[in-house]
NULO-409130 format. One record per residue: residue in one letter; x, y, z of N, C-alpha, C in turn; residue number from 1. Coordinates in pm, 1 decimal, padded with zeros to 6 digits, always signed. Layout:
N
   r        nc1        nc2        nc3       cac1       cac2       cac3        cc1        cc2        cc3     k
   a          X          Y          Z          X          Y          Z          X          Y          Z   NUM
...
END
This chain:
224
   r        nc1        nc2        nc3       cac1       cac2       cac3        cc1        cc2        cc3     k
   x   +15542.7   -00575.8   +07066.1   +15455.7   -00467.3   +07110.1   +15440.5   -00467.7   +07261.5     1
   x   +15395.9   -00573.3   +07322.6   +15398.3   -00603.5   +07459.1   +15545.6   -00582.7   +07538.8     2
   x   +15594.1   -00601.0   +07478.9   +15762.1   -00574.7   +07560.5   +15799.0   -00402.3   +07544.9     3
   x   +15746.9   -00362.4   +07439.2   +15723.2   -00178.3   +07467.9   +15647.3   -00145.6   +07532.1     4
   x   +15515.3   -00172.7   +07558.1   +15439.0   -00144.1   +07633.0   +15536.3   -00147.4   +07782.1     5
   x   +15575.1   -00278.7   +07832.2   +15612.1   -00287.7   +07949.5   +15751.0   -00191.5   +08007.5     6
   x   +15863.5   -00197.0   +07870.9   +15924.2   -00103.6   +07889.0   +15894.0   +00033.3   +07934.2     7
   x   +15775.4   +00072.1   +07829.5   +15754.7   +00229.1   +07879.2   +15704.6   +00236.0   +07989.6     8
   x   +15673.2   +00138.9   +08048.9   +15541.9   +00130.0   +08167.1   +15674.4   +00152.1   +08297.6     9
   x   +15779.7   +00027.3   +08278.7   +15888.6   +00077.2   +08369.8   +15969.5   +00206.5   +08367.3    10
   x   +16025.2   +00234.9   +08253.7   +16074.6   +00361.1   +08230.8   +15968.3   +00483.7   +08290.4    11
   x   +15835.7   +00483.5   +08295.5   +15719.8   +00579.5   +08323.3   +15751.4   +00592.0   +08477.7    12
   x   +15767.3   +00477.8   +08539.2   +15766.6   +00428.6   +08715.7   +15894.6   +00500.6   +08757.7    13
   x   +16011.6   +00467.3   +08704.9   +16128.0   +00539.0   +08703.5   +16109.0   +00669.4   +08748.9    14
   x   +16073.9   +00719.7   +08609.9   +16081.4   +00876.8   +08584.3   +16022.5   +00936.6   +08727.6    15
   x   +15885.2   +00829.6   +08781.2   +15787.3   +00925.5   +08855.7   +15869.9   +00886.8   +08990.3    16
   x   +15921.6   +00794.2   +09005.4   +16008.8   +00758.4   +09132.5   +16103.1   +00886.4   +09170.1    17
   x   +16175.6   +00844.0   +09012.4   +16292.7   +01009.4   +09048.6   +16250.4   +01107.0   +09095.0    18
   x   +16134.6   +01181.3   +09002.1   +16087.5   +01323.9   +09072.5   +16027.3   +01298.9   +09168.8    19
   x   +15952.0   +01212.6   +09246.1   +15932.3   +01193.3   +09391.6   +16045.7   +01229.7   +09466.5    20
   x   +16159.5   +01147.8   +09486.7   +16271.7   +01184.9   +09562.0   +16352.6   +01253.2   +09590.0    21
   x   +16331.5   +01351.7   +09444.5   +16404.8   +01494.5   +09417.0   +16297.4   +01614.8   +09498.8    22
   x   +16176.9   +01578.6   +09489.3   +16153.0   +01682.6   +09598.7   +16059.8   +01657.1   +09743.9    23
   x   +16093.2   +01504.0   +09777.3   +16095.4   +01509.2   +09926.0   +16226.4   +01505.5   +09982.0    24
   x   +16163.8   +01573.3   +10142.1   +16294.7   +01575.3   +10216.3   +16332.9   +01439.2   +10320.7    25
   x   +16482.5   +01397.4   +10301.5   +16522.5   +01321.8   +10333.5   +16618.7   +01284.4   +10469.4    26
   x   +16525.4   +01290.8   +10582.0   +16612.8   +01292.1   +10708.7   +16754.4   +01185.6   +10732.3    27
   x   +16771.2   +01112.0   +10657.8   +16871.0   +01040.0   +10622.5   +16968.1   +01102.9   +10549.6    28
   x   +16946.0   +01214.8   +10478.1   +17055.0   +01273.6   +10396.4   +17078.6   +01441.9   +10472.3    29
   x   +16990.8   +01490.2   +10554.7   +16967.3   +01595.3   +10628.6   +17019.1   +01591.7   +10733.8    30
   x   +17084.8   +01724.3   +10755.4   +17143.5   +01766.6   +10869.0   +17167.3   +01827.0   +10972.7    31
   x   +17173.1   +01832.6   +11081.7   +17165.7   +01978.4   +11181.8   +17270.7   +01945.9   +11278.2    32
   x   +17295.8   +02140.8   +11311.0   +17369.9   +02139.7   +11377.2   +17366.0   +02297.8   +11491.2    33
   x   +17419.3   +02246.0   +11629.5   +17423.7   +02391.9   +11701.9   +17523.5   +02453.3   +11728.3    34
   x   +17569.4   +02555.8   +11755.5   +17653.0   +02598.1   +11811.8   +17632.9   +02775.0   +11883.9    35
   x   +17696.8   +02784.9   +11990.6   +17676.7   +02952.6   +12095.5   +17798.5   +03001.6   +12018.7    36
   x   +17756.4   +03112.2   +12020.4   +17852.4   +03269.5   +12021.1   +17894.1   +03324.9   +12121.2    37
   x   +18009.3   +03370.3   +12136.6   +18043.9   +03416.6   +12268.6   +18045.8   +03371.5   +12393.7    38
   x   +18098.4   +03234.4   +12372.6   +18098.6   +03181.4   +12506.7   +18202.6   +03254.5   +12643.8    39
   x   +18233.6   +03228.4   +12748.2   +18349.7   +03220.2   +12820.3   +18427.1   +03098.2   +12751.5    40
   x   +18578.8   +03188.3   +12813.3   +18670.8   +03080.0   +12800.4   +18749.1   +03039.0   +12962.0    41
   x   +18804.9   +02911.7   +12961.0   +18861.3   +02902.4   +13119.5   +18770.8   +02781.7   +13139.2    42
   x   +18874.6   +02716.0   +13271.1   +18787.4   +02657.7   +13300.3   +18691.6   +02694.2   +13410.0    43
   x   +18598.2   +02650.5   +13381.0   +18478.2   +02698.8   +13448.9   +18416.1   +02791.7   +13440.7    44
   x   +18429.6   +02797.7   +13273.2   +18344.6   +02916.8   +13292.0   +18206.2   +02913.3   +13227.2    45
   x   +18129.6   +02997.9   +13201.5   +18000.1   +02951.1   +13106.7   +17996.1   +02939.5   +12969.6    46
   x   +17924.6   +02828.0   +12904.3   +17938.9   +02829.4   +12777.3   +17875.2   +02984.9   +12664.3    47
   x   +17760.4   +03059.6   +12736.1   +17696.5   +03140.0   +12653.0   +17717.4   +03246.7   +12736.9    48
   x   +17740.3   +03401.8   +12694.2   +17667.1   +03508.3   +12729.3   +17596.1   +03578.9   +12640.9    49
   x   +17466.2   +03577.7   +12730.8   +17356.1   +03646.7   +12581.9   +17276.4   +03791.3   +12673.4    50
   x   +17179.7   +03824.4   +12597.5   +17147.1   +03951.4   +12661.5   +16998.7   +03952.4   +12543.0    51
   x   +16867.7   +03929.4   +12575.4   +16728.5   +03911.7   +12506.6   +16736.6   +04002.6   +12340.4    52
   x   +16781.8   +04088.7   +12406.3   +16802.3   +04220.6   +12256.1   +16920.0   +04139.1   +12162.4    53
   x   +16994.6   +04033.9   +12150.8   +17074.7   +03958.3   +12075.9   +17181.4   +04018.6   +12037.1    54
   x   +17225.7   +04135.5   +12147.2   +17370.8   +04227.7   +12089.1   +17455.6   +04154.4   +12168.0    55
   x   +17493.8   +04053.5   +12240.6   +17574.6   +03980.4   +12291.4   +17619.2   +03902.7   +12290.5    56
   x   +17535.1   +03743.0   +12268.6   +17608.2   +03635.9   +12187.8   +17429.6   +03550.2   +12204.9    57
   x   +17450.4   +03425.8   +12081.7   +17317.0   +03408.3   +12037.2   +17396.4   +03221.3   +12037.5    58
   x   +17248.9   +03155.4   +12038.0   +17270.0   +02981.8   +11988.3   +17199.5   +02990.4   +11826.6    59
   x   +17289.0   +02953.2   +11766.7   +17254.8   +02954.8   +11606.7   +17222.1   +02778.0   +11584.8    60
   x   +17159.0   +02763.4   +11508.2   +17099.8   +02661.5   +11445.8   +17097.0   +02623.3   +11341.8    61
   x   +17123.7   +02553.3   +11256.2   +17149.0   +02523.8   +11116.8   +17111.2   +02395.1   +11112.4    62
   x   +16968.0   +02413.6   +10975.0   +16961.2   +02265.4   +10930.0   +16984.0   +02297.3   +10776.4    63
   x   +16998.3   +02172.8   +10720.2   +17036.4   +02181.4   +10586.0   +16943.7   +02068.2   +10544.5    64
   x   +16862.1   +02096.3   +10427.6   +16760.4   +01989.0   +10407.6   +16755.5   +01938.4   +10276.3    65
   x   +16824.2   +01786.4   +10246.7   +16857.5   +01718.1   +10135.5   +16768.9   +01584.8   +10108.6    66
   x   +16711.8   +01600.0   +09941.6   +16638.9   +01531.7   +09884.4   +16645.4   +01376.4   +09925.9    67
   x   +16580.1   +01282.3   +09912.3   +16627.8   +01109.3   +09893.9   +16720.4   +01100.5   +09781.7    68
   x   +16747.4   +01210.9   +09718.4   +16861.0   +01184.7   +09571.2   +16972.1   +01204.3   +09635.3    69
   x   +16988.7   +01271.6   +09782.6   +17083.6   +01334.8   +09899.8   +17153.8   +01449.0   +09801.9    70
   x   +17046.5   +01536.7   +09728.2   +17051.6   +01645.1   +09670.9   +17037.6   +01769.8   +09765.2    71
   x   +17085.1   +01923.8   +09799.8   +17032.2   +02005.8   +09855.1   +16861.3   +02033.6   +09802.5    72
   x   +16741.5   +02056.7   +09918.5   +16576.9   +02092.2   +09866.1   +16603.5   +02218.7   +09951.1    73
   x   +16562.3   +02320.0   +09806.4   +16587.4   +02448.2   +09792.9   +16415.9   +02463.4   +09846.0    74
   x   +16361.7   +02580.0   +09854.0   +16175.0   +02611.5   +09922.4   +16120.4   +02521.2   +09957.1    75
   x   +16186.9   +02486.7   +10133.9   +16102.5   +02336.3   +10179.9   +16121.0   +02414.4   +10320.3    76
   x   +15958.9   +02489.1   +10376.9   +15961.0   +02512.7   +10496.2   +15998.1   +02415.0   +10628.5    77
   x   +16088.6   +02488.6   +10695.8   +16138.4   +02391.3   +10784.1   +16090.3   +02427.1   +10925.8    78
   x   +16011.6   +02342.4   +11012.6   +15985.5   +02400.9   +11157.2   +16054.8   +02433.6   +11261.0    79
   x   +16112.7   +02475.0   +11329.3   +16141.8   +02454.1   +11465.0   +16110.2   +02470.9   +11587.5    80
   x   +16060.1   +02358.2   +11666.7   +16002.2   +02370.7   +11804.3   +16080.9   +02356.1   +11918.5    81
   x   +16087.8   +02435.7   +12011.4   +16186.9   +02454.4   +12087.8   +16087.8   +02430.9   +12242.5    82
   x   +16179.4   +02368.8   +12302.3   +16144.1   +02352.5   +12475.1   +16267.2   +02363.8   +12538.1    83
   x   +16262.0   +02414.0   +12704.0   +16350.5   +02474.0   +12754.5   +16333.4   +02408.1   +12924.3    84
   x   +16401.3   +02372.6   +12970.0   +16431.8   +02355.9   +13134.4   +16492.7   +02465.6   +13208.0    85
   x   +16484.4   +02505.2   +13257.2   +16622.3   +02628.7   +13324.8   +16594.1   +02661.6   +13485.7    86
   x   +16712.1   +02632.8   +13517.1   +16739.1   +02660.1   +13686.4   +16803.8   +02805.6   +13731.6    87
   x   +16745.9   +02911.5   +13762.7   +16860.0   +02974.5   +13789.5   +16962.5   +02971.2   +13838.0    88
   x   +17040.9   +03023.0   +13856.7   +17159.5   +03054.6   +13987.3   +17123.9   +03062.3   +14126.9    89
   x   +17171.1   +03006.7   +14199.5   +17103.3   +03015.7   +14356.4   +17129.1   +03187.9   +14350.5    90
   x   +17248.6   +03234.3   +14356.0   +17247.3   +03391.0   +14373.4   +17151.4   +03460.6   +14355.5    91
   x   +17105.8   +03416.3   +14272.0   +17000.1   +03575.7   +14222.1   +16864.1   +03602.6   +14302.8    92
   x   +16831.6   +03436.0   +14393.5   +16711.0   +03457.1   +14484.8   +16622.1   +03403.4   +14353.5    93
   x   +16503.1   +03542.5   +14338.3   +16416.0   +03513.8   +14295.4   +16414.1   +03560.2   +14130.3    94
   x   +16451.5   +03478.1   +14038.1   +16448.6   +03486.8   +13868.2   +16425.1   +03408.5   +13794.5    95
   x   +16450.5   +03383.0   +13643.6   +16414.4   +03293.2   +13575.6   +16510.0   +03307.6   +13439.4    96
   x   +16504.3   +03198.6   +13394.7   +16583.7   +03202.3   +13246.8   +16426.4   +03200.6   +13133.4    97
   x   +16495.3   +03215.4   +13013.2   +16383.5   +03286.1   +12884.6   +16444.6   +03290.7   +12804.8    98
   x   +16394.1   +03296.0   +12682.7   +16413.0   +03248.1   +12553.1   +16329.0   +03322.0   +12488.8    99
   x   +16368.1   +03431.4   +12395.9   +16285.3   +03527.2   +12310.7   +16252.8   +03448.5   +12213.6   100
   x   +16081.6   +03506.0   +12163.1   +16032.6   +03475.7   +12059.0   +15973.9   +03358.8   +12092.2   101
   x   +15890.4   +03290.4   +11960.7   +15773.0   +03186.4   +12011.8   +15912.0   +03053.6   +12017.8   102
   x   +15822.3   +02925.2   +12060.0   +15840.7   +02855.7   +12088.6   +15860.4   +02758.0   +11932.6   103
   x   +15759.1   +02818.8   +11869.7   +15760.0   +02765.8   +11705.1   +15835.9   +02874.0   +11611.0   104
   x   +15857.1   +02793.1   +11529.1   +15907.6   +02924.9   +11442.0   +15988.3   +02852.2   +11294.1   105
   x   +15997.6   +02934.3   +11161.0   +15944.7   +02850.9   +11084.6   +16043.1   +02938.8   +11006.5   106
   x   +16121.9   +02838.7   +10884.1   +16230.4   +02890.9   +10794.0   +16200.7   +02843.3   +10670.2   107
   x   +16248.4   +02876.5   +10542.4   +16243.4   +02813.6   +10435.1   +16392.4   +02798.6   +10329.4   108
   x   +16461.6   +02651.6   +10346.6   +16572.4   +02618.8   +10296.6   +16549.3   +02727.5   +10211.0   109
   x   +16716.0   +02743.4   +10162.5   +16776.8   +02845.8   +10047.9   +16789.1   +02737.1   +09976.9   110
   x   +16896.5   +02842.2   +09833.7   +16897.9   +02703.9   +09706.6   +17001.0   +02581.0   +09736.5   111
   x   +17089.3   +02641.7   +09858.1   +17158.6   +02494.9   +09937.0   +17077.5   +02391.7   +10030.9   112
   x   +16940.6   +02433.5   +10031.6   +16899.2   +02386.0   +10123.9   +16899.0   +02423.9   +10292.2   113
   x   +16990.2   +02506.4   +10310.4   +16988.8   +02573.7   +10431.8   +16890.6   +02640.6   +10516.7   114
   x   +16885.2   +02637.2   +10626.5   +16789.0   +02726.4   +10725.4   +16878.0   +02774.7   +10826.9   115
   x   +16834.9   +02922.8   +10899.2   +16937.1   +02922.6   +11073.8   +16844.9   +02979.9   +11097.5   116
   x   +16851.7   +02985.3   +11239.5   +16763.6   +03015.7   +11342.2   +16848.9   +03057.1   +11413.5   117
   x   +16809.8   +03181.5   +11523.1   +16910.2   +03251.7   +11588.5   +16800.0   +03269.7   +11719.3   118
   x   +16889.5   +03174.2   +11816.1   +16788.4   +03171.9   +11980.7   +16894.9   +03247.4   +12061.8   119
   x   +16782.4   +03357.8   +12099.9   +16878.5   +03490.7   +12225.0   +16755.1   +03441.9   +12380.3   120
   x   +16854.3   +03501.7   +12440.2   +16713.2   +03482.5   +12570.4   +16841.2   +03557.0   +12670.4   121
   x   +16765.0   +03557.1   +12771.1   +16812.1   +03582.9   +12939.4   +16773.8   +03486.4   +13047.1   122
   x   +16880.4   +03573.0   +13175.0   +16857.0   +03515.4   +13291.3   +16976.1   +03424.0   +13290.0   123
   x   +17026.9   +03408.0   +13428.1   +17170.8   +03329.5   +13464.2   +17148.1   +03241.3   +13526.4   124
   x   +17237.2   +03125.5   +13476.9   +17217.1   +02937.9   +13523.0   +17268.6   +02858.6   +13441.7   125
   x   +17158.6   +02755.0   +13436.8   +17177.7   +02632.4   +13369.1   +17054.7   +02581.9   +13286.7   126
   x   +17001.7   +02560.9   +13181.3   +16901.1   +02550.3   +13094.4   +16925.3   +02417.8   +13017.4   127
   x   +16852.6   +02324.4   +13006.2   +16855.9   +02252.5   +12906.6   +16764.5   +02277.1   +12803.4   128
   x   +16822.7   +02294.5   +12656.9   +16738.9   +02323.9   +12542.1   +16668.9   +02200.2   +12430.3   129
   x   +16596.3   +02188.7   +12445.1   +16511.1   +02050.2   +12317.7   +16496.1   +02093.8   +12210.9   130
   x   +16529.8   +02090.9   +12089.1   +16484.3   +02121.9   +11979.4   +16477.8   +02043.8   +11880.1   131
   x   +16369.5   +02052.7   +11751.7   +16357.9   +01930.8   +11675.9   +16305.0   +02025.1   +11559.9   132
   x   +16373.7   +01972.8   +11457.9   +16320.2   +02064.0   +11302.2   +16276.5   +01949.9   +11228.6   133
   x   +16151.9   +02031.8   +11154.7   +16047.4   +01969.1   +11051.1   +16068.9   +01968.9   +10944.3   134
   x   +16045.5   +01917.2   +10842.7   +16057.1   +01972.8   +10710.0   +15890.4   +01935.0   +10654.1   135
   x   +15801.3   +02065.3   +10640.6   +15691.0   +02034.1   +10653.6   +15625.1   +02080.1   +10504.3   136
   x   +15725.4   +02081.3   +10382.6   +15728.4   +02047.1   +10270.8   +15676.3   +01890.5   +10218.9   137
   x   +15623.7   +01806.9   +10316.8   +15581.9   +01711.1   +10264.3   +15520.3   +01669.7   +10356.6   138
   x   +15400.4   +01543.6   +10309.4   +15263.7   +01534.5   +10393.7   +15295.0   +01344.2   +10340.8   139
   x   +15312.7   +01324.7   +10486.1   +15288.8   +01352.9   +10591.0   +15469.0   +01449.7   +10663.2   140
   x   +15419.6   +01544.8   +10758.0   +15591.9   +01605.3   +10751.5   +15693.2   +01502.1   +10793.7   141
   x   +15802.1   +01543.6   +10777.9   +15906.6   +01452.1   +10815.3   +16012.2   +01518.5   +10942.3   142
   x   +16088.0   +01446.3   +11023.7   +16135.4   +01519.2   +11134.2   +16233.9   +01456.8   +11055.4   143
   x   +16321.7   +01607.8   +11033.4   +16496.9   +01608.2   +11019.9   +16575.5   +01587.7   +11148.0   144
   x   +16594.0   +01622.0   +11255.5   +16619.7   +01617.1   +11365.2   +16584.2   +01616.6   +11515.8   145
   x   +16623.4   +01577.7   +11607.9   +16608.5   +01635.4   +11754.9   +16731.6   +01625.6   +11830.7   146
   x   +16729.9   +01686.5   +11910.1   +16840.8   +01716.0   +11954.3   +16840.6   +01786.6   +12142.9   147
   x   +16924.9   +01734.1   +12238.8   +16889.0   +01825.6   +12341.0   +17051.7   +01867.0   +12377.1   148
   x   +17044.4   +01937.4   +12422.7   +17158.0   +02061.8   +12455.0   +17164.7   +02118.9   +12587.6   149
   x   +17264.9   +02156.1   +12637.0   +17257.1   +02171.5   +12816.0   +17389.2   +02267.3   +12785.8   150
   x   +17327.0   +02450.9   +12863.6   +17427.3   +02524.9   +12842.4   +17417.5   +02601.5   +12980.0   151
   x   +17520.0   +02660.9   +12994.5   +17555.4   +02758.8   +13133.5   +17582.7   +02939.4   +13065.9   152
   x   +17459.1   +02980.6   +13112.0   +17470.7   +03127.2   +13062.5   +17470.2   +03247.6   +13204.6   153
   x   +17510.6   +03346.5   +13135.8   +17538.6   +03476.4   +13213.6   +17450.1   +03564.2   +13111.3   154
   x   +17357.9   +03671.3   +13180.9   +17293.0   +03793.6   +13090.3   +17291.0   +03906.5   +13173.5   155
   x   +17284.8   +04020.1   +13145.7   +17285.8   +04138.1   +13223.3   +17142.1   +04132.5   +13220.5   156
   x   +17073.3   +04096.8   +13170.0   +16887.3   +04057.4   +13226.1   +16881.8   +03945.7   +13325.5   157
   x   +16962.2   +03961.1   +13416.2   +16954.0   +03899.4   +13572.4   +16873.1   +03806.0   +13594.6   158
   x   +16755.1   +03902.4   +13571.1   +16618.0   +03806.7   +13653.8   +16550.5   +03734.3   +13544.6   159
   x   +16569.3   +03766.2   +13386.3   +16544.0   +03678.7   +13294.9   +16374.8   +03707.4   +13247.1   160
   x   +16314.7   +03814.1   +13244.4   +16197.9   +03903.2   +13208.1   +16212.4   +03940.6   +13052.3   161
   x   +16353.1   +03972.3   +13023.1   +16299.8   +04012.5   +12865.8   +16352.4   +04164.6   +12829.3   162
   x   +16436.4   +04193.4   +12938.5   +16489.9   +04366.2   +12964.0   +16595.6   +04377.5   +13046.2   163
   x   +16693.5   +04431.2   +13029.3   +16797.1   +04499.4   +13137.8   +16732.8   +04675.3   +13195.5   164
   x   +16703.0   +04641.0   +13338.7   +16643.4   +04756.2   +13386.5   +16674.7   +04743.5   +13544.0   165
   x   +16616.0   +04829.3   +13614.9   +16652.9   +04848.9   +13737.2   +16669.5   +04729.2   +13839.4   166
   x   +16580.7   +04690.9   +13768.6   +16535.1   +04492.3   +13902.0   +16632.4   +04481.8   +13868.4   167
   x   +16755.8   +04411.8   +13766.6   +16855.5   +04349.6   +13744.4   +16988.5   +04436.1   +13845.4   168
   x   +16994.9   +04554.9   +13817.1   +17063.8   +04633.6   +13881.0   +17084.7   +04583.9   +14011.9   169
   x   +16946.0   +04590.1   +14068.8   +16954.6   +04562.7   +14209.6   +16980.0   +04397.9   +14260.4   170
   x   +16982.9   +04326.2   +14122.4   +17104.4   +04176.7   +14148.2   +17231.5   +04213.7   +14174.8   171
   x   +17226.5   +04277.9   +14034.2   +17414.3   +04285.7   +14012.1   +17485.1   +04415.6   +14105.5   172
   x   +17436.7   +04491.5   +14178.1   +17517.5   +04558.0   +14250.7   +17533.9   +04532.5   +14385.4   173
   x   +17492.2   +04418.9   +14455.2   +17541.1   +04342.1   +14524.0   +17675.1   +04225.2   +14516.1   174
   x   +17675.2   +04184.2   +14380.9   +17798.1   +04115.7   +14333.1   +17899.2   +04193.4   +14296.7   175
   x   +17886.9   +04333.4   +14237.8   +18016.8   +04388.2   +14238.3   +18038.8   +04482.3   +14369.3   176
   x   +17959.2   +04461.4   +14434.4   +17984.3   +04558.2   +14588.8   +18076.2   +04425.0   +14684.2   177
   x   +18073.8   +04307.4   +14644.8   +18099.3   +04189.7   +14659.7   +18272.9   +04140.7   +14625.6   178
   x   +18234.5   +04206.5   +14531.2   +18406.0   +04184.1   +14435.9   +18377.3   +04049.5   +14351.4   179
   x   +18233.5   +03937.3   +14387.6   +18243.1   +03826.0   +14344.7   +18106.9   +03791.8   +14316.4   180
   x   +18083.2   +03662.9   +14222.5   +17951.1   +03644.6   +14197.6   +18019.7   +03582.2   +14070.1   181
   x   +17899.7   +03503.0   +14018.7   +17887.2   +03422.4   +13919.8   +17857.6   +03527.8   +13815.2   182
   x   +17677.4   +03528.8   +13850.5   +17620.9   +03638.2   +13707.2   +17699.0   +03747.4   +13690.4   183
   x   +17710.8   +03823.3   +13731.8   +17794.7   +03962.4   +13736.1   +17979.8   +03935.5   +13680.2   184
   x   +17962.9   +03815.1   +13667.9   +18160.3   +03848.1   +13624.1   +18137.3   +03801.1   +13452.2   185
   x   +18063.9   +03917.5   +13377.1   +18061.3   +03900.8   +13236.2   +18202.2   +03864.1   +13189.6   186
   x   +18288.8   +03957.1   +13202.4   +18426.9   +03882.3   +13128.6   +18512.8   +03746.9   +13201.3   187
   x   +18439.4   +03714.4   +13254.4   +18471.8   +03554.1   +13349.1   +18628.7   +03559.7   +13375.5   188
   x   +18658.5   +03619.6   +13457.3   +18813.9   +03700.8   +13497.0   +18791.0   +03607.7   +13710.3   189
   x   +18685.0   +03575.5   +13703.3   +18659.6   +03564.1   +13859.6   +18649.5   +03640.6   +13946.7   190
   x   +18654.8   +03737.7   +13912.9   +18591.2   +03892.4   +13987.5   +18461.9   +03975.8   +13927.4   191
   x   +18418.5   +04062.5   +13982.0   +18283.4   +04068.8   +13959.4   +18326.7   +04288.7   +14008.6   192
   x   +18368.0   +04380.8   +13868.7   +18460.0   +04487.9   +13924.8   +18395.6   +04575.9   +13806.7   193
   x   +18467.9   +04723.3   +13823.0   +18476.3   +04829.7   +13709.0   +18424.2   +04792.7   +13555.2   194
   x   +18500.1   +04661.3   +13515.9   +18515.6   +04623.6   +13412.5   +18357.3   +04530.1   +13327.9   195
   x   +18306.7   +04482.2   +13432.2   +18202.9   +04411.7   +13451.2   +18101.6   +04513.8   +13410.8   196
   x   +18147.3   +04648.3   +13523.6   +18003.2   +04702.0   +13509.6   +17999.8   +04805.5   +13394.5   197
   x   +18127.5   +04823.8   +13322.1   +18117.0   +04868.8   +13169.7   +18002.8   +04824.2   +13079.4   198
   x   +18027.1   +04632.4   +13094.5   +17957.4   +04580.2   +13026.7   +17788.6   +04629.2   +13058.6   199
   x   +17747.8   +04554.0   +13174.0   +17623.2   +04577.5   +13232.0   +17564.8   +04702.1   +13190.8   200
   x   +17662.6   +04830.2   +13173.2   +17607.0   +04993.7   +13151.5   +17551.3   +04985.3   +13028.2   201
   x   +17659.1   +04920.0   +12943.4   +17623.2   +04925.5   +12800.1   +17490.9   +04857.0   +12749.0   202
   x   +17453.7   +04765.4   +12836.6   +17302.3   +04713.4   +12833.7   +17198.6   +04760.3   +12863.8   203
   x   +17230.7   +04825.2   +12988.8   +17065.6   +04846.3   +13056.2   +17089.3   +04982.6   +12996.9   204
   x   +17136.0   +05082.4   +12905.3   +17153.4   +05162.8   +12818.6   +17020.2   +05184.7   +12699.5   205
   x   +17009.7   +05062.5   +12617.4   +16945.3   +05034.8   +12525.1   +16839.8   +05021.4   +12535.7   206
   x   +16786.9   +04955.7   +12663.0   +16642.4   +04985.5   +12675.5   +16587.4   +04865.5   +12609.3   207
   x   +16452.6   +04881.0   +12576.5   +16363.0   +04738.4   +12487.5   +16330.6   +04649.2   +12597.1   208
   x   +16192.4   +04563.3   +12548.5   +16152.4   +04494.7   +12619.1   +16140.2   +04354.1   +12473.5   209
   x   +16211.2   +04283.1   +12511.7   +16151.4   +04154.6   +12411.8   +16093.0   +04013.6   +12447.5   210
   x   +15987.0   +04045.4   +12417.6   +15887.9   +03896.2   +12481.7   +15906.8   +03774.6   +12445.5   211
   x   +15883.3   +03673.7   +12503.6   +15937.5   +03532.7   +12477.4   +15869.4   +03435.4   +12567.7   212
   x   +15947.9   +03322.6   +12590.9   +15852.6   +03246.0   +12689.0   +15959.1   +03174.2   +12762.7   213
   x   +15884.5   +03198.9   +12909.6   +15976.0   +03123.1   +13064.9   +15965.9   +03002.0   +13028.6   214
   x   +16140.2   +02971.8   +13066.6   +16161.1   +02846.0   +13077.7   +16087.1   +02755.4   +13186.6   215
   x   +16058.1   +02608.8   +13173.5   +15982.2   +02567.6   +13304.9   +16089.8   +02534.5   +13409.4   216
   x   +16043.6   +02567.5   +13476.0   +16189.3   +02529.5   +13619.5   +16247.8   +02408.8   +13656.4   217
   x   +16348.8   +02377.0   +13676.2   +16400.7   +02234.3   +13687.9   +16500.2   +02270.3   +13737.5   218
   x   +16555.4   +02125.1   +13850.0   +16644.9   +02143.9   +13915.9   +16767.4   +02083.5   +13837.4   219
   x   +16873.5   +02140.2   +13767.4   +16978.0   +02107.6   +13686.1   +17099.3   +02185.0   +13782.2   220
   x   +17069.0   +02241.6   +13891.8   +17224.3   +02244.7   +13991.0   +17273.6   +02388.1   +13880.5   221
   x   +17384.3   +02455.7   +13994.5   +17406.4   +02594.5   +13981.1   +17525.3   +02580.1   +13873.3   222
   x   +17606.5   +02682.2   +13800.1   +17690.1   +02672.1   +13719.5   +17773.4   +02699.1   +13799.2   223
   x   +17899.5   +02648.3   +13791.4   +18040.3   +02638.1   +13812.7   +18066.4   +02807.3   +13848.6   224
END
């Protein structure tokens, strides 16, 4: 009788062990990863071109968030807090780099466990990005990742406000009156011409203002 008792008592511990681990999340079995859209190619050229309205190229984010069974956990809100450094370009004088949307911001794995996050911003330079995802499906939460990242972008939002509008204009038509310039040579050809300002038209076109938050300033040196 006593040796059933104890059996069921272990078999009971088991059972409750398993479903513990099946639905916490397990930063040991969890994953993340970044990658930009639309970079330049060449050498020297910038890794991102983005534009705040996200019709240009974006940093995508992907975490994938797996049980202690190192099962995919399907409805397990995941956080992401983002911090930002960014230097402009000496060219531009007086601007800033930016990053649309809050600083927090919050996903919930699919039935793979998946989350993405899609970070657009403006302003031309050099930025270092911090980011670290939560999985705040369990108490106390657990940090799946951190991660820091250092990219070289070009935006037809110049000055890095949140809009392509006249202020920017009055960057970039000095660089193609120029023939040369960093920000202004969107198709990274090393000229700064006709072709450039196709692009640029097609932006400050659309209009919109999208709010976000300035990067804090740091000296990380001009892009290539």
């Amino acid at each position: 009788m006593r040796k059933s008792l104890l059996l069921a008592a272990v078999v009971g511990c088991l059972v409750v062990a398993g479903t513990a681990q099946a639905t916490l999340p397990c930063a040991a079995y969890s994953s993340c990863a970044i990658a930009a859209s639309n970079p330049c190619t060449g050498a020297g050229a910038a890794n991102l071109r983005w534009c705040p309205k996200g019709d240009y190229g974006v940093i995508n984010i992907y975490v994938t968030v797996r049980n202690c069974l190192n099962n995919p956990l399907p409805n397990c809100p995941v956080r992401l807090d983002l911090s930002a450094i960014g230097d402009p370009q000496n060219e531009l004088g007086t601007a800033s780099l930016m990053i649309v949307g809050a600083a927090s911001r919050l996903d919930t794995s699919d039935a793979n466990g998946a989350c993405h996050y899609v970070i657009t911003g403006g302003g031309c330079g050099r930025f270092q990005l911090t980011w670290t995802a939560t999985a705040t499906c369990a108490t106390p939460e657990v940090q799946l990742c951190q991660n820091v990242n250092t990219y070289c972008v070009k935006s037809p939002d110049m000055n890095g406000n949140g809009t392509v509008n006249f202020q920017d204009t009055f960057k970039y038509a000095p660089q193609v009156n120029a023939g040369v310039g960093y920000c202004g040579d969107f198709n990274c050809n090393g000229f700064v011409n006709f072709q450039d300002t196709f692009t640029y038209a097609a932006h400050i076109s659309h209009g919109g203002s999208y709010p976000g938050f300035t990067m804090t300033a740091g000296a990380l040196g001009d892009c290539p």
